[in-house]
PDB file of N, CA, C and O in Angstrom:
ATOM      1  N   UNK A   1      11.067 -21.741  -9.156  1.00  0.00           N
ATOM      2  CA  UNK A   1      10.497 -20.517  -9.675  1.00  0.00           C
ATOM      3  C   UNK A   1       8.971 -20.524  -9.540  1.00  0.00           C
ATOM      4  O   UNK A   1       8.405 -19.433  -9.606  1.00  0.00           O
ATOM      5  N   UNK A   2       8.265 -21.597  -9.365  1.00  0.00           N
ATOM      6  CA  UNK A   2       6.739 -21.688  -9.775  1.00  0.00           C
ATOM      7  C   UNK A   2       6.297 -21.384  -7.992  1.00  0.00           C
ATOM      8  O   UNK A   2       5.121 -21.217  -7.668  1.00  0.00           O
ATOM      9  N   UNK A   3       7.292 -21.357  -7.107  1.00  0.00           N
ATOM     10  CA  UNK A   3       6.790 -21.525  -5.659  1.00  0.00           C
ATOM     11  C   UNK A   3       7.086 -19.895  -5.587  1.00  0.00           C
ATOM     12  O   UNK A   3       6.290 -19.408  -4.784  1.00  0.00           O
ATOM     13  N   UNK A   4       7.690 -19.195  -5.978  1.00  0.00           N
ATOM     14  CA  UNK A   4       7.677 -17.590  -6.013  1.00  0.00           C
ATOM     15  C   UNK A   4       6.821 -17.121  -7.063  1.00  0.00           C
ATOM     16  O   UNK A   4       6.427 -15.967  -6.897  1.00  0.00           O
ATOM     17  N   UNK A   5       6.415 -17.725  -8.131  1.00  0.00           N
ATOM     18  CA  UNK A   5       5.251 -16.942  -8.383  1.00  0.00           C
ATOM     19  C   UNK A   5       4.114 -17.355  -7.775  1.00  0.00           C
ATOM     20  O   UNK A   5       3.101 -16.655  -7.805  1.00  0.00           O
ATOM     21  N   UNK A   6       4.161 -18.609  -7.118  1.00  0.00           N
ATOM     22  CA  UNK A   6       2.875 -18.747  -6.037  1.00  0.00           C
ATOM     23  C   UNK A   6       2.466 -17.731  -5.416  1.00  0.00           C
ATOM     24  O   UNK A   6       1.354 -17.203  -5.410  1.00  0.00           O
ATOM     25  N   UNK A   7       3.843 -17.352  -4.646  1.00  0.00           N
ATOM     26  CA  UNK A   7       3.861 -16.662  -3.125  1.00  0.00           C
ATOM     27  C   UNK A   7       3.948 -15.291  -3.830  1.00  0.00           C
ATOM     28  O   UNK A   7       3.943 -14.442  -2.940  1.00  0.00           O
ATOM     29  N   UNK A   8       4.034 -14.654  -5.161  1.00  0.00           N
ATOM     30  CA  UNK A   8       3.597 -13.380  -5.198  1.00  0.00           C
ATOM     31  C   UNK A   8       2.140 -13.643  -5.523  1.00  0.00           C
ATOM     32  O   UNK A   8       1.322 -12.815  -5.122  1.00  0.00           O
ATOM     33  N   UNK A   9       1.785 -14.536  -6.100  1.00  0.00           N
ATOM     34  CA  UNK A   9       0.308 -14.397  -6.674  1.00  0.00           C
ATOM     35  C   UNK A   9      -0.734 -14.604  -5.637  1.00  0.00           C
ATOM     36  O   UNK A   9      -1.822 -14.062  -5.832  1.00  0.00           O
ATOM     37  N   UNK A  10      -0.579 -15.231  -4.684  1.00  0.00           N
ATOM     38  CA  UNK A  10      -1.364 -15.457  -3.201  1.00  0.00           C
ATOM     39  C   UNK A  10      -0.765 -13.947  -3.009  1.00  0.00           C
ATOM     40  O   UNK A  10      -1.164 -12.996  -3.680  1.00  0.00           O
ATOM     41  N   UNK A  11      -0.181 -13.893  -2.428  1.00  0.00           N
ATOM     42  CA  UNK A  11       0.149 -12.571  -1.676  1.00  0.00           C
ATOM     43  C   UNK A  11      -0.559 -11.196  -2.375  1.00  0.00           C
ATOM     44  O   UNK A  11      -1.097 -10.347  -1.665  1.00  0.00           O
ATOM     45  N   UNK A  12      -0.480 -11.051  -4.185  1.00  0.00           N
ATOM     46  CA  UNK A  12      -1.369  -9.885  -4.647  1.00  0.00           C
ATOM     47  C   UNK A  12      -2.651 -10.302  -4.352  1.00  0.00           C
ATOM     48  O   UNK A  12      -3.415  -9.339  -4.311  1.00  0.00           O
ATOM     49  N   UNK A  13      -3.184 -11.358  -4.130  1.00  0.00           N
ATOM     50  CA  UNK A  13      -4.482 -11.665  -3.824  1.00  0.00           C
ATOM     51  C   UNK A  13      -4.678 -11.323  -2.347  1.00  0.00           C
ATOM     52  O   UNK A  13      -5.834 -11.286  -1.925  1.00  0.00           O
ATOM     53  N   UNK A  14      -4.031 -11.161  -1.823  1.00  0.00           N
ATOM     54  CA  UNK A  14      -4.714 -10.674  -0.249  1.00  0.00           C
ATOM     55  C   UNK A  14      -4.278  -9.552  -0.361  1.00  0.00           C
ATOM     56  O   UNK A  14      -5.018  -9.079   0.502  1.00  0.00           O
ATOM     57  N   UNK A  15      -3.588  -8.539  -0.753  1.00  0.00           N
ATOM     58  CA  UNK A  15      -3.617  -7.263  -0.880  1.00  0.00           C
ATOM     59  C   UNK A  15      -4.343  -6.689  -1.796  1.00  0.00           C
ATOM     60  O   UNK A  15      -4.322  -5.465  -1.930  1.00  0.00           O
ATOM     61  N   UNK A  16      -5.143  -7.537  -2.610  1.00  0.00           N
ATOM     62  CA  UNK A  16      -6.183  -6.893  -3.622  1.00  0.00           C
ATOM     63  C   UNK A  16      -7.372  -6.648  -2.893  1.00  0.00           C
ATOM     64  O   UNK A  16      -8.120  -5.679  -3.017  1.00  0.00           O
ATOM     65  N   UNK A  17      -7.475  -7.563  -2.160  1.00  0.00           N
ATOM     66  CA  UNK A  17      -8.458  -8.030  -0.798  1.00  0.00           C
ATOM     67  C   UNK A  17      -8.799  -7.150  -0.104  1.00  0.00           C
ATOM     68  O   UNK A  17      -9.910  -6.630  -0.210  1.00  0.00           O
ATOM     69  N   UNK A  18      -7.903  -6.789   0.769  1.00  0.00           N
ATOM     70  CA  UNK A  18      -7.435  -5.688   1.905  1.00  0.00           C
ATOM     71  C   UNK A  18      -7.775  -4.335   1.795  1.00  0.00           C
ATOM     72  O   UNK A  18      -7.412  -3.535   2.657  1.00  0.00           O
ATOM     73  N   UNK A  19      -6.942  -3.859  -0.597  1.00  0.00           N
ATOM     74  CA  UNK A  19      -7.365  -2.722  -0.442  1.00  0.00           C
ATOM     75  C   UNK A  19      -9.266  -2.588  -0.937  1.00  0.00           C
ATOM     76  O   UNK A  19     -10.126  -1.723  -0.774  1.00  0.00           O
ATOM     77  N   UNK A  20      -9.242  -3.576  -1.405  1.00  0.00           N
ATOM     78  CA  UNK A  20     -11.216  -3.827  -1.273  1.00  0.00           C
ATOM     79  C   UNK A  20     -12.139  -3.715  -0.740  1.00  0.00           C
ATOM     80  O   UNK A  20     -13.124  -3.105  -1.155  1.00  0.00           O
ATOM     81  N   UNK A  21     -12.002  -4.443   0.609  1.00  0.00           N
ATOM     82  CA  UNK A  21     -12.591  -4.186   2.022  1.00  0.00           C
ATOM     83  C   UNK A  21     -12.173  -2.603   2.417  1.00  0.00           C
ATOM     84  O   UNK A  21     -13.141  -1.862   2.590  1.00  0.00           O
ATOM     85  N   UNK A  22     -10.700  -1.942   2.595  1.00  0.00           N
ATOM     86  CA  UNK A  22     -10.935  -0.787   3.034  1.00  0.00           C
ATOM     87  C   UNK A  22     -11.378   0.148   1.918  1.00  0.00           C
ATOM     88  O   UNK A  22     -11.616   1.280   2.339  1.00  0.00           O
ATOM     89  N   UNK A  23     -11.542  -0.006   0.694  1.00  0.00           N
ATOM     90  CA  UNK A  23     -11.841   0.796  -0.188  1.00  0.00           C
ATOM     91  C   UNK A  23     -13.237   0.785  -0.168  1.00  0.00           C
ATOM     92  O   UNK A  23     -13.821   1.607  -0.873  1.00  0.00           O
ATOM     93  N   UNK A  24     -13.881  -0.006   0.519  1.00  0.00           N
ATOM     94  CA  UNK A  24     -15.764  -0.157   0.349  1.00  0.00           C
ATOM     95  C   UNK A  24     -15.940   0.173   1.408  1.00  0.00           C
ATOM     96  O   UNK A  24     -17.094   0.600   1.425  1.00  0.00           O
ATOM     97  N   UNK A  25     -15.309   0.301   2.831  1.00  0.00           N
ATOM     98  CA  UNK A  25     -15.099   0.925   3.775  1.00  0.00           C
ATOM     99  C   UNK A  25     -15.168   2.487   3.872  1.00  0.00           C
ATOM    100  O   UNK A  25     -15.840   3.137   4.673  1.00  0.00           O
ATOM    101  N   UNK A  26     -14.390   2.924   2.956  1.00  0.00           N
ATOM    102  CA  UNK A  26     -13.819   4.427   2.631  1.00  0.00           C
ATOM    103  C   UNK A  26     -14.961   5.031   1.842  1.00  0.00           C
ATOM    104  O   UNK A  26     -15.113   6.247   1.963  1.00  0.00           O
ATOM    105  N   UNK A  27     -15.808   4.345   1.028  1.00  0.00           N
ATOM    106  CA  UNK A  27     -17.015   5.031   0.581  1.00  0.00           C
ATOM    107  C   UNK A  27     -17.940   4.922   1.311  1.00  0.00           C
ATOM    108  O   UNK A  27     -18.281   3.802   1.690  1.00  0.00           O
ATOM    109  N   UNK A  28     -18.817   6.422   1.841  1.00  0.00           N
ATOM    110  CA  UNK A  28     -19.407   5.936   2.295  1.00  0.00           C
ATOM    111  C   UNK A  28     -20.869   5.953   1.900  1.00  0.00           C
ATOM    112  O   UNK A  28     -21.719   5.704   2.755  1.00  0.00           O
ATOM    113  N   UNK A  29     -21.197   6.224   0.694  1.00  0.00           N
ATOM    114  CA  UNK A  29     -22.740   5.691   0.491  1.00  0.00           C
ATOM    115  C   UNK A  29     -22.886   4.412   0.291  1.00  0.00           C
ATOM    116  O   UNK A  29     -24.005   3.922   0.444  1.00  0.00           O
ATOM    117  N   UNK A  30     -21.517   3.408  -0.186  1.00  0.00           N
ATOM    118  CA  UNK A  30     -21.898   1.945   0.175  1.00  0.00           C
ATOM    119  C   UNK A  30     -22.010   1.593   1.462  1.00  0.00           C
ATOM    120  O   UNK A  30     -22.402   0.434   1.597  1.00  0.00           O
ATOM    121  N   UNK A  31     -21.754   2.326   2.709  1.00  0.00           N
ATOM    122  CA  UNK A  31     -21.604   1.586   3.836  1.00  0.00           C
ATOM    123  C   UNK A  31     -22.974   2.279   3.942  1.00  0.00           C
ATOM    124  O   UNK A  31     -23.787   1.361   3.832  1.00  0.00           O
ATOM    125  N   UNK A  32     -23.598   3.369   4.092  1.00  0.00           N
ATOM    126  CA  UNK A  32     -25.211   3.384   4.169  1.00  0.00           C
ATOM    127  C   UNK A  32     -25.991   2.644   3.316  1.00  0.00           C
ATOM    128  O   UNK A  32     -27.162   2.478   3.656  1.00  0.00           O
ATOM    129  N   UNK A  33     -25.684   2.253   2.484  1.00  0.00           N
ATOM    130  CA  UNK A  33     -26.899   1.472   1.682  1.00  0.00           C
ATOM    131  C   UNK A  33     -26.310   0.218   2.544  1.00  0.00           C
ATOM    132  O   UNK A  33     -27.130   0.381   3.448  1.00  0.00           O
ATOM    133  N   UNK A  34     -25.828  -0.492   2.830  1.00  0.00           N
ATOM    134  CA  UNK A  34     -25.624  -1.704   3.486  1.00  0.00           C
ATOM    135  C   UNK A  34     -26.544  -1.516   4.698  1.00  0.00           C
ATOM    136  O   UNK A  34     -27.101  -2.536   5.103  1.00  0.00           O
ATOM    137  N   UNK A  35     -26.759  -0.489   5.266  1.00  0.00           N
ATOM    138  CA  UNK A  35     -26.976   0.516   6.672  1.00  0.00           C
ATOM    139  C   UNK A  35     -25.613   0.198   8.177  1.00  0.00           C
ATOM    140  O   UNK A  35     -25.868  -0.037   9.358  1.00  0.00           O
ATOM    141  N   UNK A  36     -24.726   0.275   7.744  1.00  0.00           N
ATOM    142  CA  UNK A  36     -23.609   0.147   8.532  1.00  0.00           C
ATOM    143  C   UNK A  36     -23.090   1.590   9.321  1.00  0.00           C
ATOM    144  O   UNK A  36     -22.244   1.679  10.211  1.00  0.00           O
ATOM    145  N   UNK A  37     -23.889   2.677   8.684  1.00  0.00           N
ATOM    146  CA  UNK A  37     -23.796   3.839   8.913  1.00  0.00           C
ATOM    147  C   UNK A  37     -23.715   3.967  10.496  1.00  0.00           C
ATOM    148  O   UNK A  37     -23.643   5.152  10.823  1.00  0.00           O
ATOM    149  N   UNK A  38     -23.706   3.131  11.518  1.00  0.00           N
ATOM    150  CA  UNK A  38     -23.468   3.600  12.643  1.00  0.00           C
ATOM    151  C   UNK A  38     -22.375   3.402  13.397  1.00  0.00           C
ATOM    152  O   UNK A  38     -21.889   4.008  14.351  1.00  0.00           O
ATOM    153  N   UNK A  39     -21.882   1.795  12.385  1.00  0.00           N
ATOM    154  CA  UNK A  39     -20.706   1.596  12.833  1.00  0.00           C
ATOM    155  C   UNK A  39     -19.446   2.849  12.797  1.00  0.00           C
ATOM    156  O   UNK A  39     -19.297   3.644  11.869  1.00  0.00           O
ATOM    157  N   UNK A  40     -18.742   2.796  13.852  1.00  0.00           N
ATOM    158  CA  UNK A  40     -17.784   3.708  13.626  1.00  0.00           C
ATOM    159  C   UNK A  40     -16.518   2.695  13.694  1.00  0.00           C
ATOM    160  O   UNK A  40     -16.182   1.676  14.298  1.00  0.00           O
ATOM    161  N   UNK A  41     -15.879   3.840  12.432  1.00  0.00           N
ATOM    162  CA  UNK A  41     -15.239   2.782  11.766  1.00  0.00           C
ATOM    163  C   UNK A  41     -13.591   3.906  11.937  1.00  0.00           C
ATOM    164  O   UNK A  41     -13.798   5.089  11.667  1.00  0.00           O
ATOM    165  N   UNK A  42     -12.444   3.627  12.255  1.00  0.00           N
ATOM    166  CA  UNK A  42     -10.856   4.691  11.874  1.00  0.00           C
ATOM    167  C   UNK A  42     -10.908   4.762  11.122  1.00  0.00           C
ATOM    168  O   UNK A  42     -10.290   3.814  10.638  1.00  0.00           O
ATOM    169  N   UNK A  43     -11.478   5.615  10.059  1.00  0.00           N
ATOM    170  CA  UNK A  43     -11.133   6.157   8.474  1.00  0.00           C
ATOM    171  C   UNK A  43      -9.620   6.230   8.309  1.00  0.00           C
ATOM    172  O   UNK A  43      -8.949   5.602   7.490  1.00  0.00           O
ATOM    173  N   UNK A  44      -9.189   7.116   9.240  1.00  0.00           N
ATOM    174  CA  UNK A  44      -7.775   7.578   9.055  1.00  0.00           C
ATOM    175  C   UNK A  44      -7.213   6.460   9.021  1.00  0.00           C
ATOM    176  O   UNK A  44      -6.705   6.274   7.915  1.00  0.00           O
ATOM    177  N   UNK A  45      -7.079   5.696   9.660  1.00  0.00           N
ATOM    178  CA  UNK A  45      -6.440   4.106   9.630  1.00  0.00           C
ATOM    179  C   UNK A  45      -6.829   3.528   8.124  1.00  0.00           C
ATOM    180  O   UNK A  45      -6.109   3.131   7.209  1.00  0.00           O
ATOM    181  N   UNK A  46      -7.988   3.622   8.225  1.00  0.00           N
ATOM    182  CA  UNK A  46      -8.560   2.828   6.976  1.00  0.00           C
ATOM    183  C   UNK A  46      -7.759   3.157   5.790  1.00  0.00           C
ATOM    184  O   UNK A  46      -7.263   2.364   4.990  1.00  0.00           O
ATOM    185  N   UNK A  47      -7.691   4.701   5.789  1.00  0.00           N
ATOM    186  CA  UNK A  47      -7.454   5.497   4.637  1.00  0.00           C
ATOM    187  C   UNK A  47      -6.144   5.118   4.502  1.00  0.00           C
ATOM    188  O   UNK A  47      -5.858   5.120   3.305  1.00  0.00           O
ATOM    189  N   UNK A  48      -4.856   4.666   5.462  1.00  0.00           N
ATOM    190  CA  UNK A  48      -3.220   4.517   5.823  1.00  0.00           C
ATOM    191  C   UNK A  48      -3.438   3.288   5.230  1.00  0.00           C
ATOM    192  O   UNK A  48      -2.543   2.969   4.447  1.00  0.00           O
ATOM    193  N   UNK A  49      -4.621   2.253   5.390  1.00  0.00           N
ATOM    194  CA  UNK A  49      -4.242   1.048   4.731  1.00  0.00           C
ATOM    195  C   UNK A  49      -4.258   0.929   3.533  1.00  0.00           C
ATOM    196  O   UNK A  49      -3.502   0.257   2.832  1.00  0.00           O
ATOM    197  N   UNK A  50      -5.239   1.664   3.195  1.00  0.00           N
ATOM    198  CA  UNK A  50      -5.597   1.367   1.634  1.00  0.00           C
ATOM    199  C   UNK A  50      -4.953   2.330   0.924  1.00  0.00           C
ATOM    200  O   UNK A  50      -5.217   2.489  -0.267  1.00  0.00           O
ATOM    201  N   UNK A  51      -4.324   2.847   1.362  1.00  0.00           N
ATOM    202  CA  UNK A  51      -3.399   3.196   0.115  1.00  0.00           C
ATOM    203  C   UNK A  51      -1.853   2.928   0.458  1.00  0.00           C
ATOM    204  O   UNK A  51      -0.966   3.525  -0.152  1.00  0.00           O
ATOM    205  N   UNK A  52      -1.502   1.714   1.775  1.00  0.00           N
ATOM    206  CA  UNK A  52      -0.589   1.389   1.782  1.00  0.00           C
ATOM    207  C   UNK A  52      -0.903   0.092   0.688  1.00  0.00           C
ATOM    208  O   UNK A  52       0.116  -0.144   0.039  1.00  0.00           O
ATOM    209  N   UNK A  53      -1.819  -0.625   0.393  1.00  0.00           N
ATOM    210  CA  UNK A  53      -2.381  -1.393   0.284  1.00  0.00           C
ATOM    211  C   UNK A  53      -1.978  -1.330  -1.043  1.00  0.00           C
ATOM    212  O   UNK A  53      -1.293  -2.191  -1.595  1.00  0.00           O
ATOM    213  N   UNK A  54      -2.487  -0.106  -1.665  1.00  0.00           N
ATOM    214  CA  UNK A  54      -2.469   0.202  -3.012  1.00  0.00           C
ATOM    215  C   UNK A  54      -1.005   0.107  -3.866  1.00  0.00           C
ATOM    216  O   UNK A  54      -0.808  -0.338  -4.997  1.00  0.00           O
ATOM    217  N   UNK A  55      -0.031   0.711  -2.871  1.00  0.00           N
ATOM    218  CA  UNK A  55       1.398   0.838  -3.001  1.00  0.00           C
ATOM    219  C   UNK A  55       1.763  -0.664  -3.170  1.00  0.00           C
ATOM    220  O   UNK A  55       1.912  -1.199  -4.269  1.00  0.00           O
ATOM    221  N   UNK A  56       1.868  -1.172  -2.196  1.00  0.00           N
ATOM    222  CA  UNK A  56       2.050  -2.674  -2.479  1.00  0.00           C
ATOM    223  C   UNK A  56       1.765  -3.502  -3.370  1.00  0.00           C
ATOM    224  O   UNK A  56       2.550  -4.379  -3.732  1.00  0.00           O
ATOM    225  N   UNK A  57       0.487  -3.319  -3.891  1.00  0.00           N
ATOM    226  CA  UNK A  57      -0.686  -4.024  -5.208  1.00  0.00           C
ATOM    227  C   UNK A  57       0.287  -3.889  -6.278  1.00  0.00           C
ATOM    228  O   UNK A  57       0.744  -4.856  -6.887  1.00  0.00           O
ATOM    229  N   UNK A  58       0.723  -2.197  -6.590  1.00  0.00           N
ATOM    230  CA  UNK A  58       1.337  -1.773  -7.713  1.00  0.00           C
ATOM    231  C   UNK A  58       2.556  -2.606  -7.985  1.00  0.00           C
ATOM    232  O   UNK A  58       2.824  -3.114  -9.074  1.00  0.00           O
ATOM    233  N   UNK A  59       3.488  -2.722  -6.547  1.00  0.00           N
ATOM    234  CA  UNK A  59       4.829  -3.087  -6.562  1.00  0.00           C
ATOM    235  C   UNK A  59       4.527  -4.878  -6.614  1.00  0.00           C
ATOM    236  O   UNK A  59       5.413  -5.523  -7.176  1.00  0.00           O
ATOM    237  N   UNK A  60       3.886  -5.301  -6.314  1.00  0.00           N
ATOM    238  CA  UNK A  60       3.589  -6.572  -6.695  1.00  0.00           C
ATOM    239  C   UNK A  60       3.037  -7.450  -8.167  1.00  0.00           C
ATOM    240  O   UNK A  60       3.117  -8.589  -8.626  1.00  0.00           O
ATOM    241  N   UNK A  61       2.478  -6.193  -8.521  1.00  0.00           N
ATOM    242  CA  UNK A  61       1.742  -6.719 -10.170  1.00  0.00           C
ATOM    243  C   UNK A  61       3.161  -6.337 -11.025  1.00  0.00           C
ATOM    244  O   UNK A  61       3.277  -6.914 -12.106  1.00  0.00           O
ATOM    245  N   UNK A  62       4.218  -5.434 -10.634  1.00  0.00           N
ATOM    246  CA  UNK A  62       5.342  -5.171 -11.258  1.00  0.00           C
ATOM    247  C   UNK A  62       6.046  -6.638 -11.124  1.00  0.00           C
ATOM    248  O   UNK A  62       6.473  -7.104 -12.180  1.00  0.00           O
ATOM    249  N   UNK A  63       6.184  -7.279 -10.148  1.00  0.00           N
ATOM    250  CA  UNK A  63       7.113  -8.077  -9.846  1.00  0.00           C
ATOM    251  C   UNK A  63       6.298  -9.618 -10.294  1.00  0.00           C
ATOM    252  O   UNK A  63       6.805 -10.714 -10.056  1.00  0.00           O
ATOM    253  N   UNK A  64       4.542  -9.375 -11.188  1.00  0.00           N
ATOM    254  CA  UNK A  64       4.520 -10.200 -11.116  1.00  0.00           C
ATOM    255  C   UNK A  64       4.474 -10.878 -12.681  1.00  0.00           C
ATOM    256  O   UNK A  64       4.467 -12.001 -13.185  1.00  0.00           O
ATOM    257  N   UNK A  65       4.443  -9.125 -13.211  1.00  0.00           N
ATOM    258  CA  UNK A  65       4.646  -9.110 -14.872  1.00  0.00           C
ATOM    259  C   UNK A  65       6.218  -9.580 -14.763  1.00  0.00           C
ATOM    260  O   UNK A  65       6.524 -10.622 -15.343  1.00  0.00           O
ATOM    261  N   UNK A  66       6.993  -9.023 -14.210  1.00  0.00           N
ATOM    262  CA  UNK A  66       8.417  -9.724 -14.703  1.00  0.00           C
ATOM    263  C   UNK A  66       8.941 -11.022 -14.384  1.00  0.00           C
ATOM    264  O   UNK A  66      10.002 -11.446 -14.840  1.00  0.00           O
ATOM    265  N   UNK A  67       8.253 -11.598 -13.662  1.00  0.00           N
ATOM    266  CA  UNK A  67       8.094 -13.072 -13.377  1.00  0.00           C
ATOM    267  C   UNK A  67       7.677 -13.687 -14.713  1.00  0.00           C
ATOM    268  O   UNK A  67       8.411 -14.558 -15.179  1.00  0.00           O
ATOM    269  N   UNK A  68       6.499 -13.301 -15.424  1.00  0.00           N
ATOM    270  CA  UNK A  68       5.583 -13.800 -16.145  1.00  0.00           C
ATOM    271  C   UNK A  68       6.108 -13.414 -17.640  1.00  0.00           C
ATOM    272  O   UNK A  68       5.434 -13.785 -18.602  1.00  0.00           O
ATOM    273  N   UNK A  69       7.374 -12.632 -17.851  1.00  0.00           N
ATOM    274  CA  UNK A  69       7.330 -11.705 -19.013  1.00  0.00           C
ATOM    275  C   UNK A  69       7.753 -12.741 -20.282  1.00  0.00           C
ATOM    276  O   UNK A  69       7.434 -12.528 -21.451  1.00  0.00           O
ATOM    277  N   UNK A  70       8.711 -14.167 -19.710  1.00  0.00           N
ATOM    278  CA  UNK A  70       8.662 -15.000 -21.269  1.00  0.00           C
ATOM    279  C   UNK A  70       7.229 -15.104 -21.568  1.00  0.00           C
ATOM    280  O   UNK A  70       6.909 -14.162 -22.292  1.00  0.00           O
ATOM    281  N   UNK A  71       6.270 -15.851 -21.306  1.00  0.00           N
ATOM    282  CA  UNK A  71       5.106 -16.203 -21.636  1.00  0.00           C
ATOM    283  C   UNK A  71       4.283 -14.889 -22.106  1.00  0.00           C
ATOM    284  O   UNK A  71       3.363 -14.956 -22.921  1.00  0.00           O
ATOM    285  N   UNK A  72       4.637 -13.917 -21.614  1.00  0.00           N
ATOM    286  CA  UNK A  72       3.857 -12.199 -22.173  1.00  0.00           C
ATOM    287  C   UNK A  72       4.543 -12.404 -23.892  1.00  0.00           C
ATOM    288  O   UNK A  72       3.914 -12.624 -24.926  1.00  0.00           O
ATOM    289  N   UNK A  73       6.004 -12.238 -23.701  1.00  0.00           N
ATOM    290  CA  UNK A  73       6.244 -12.032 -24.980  1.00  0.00           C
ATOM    291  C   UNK A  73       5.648 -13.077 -25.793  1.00  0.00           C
ATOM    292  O   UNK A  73       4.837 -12.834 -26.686  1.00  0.00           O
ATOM    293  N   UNK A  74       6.076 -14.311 -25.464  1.00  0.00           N
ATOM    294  CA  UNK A  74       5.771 -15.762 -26.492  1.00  0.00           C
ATOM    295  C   UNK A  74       4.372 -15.616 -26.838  1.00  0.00           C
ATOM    296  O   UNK A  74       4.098 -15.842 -28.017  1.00  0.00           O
ATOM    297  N   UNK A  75       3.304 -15.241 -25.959  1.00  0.00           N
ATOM    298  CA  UNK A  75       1.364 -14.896 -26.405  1.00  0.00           C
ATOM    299  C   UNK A  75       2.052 -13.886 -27.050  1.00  0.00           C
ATOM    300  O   UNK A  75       2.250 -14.250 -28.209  1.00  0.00           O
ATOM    301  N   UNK A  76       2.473 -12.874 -26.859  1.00  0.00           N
ATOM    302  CA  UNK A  76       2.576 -11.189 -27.760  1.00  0.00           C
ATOM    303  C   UNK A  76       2.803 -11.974 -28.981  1.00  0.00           C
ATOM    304  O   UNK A  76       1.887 -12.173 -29.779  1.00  0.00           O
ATOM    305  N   UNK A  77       3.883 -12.386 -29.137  1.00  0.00           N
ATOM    306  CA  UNK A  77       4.295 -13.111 -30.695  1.00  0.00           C
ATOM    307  C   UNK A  77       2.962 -13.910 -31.090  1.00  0.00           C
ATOM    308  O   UNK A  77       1.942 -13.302 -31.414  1.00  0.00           O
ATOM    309  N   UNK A  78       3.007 -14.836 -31.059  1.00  0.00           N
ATOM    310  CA  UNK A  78       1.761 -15.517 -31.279  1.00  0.00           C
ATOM    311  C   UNK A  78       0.341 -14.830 -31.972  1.00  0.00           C
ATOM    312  O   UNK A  78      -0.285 -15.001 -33.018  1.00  0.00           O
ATOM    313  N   UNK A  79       0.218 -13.995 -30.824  1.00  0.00           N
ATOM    314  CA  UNK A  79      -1.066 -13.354 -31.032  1.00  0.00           C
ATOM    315  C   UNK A  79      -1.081 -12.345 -32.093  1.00  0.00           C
ATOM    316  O   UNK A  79      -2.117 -12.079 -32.702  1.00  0.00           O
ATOM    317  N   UNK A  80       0.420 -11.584 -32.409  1.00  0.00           N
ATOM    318  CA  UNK A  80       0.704 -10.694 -33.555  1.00  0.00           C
ATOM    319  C   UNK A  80       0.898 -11.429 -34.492  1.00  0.00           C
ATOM    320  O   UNK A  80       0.156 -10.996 -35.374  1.00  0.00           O
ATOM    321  N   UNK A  81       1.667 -12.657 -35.038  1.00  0.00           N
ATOM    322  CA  UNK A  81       1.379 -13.483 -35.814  1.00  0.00           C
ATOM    323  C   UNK A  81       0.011 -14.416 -36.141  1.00  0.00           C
ATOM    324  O   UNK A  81       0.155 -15.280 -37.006  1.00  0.00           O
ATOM    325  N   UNK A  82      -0.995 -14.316 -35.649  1.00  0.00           N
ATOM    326  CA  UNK A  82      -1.746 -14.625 -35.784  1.00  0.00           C
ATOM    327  C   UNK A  82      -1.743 -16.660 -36.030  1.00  0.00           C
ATOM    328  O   UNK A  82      -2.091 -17.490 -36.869  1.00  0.00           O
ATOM    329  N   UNK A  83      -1.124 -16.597 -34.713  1.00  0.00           N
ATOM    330  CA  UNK A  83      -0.868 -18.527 -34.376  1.00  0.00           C
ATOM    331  C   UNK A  83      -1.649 -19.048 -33.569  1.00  0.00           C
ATOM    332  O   UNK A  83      -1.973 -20.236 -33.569  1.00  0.00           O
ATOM    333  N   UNK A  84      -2.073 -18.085 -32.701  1.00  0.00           N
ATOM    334  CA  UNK A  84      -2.138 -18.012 -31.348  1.00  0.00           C
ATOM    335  C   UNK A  84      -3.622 -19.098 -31.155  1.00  0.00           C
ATOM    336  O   UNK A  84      -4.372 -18.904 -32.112  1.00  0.00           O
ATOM    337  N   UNK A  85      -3.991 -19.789 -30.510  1.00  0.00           N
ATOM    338  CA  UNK A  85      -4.787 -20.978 -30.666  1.00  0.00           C
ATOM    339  C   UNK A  85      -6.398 -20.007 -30.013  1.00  0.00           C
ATOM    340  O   UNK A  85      -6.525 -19.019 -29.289  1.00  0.00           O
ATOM    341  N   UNK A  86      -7.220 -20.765 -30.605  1.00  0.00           N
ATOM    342  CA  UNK A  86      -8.331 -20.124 -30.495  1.00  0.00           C
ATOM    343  C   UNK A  86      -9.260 -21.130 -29.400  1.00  0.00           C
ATOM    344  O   UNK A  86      -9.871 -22.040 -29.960  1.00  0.00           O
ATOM    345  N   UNK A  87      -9.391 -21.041 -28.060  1.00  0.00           N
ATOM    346  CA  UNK A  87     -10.471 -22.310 -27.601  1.00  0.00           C
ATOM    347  C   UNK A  87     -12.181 -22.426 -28.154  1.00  0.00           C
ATOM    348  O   UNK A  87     -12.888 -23.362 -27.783  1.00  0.00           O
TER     349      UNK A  87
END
């Protein structure tokens, strides 16, 4: 079980990535203040990734809360009981 939440948790990490880069891509007064403004860049592409990107992110943080959901509840308890350890 700990090698599938690896491989979702690497994996939301490069699609957090992906939609990052094309999302700083897709604005473009950050790409002029960088002065990248000449690069020409496929928006339309850009735009297909990052919000394929986005789709994926969603369906992955789903799959990665229900991986994770004993330990959600067991902190939830804890933390509503007021057990919950303080560092």
């Amino acid at each position: 079980m700990q090698v599938v939440k690896w491989c979702v948790n690497l994996t939301m990490g490069m699609v957090f990535l992906l939609s990052a880069v094309t999302g700083f891509f897709k604005f473009t007064l950050l790409v002029r203040a960088f002065g990248l403004s000449g690069v020409v860049l496929p928006i339309a592409l850009m735009s297909d990734i990052h919000d394929w990107a986005g789709i994926a992110l969603c369906f992955l943080v789903a799959v990665h809360l229900f991986l994770n959901r004993a330990w959600i509840l067991s902190m939830t308890k804890k933390v509503l009981a007021g057990t919950a350890e303080n560092p």
